[in-house]
N, C-alpha and C positions, 0 to 999 in steps of 0.2 A: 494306784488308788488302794488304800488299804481296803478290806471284806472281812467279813465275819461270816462264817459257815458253819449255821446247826441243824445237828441232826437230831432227831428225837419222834418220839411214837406217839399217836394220840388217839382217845378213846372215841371220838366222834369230830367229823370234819367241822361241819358248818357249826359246831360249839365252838372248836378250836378257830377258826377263821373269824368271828363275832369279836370274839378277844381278841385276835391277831390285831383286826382292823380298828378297834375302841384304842389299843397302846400306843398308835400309829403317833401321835402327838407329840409321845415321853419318847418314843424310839426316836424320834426329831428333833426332842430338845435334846438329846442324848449323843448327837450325829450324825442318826442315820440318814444315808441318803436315798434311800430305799434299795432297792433290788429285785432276786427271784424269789417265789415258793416252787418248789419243787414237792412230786409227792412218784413213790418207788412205782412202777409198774408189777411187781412182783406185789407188794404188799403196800395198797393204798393207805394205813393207817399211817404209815412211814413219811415223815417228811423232813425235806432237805429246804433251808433259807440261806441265798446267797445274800447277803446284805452289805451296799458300798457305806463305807464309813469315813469321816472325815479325818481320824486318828484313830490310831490302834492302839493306845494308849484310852481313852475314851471309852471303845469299845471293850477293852477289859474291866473296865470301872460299870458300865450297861450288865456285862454278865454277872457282877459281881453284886450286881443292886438285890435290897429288897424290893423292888418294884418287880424288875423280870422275874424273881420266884415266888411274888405272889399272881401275877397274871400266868405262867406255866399252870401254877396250881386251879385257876380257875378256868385255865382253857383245855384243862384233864388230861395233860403230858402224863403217859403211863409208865417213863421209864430215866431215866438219869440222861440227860443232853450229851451229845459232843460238841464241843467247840471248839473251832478252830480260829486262828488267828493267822488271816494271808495277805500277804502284798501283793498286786495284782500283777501276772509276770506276761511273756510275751502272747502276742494273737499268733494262734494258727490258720495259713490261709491255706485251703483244700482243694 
């Protein structure tokens, strides 16, 4: 299953999560098939989004939107995103 992985820093949680959760629609009609939020133990402002996606091809066209950089901008991303583009590889069992 393709995923998209970003990282990125934000000035306030529950602002940033308000947006997260209003885009949920456009991330939908876009592919997404939902995922994780991850946020750093070291520095909570920090968060990591696992998201399964239908195409990764799709999912570069979502990062590329002006929709996702006008919702970053009002969910008060402080700092430039990473993005990653992955294909989901094997399970580890422990």
């Amino acid at each position: 299953m393709p995923l998209l992985l970003i990282r990125h820093r934000i000035a306030s949680y529950p602002t940033w999560r308000a947006v997260f959760d209003e885009h949920e629609v456009l991330r939908r009609a876009n592919g997404s098939r939902g995922g994780q939020v991850f946020r750093s133990a070291a520095d909570p402002r920090e968060i990591l989004l696992l998201l399964d996606w239908d195409d990764l091809e799709r999912a570069r066209l979502f990062v590329d939107s002006d929709d996702l950089r006008e919702a970053m901008a009002q969910a008060g991303i402080t700092d430039q995103p990473d993005f990653w583009f992955l294909e989901e590889g094997e399970r580890l069992i422990v």
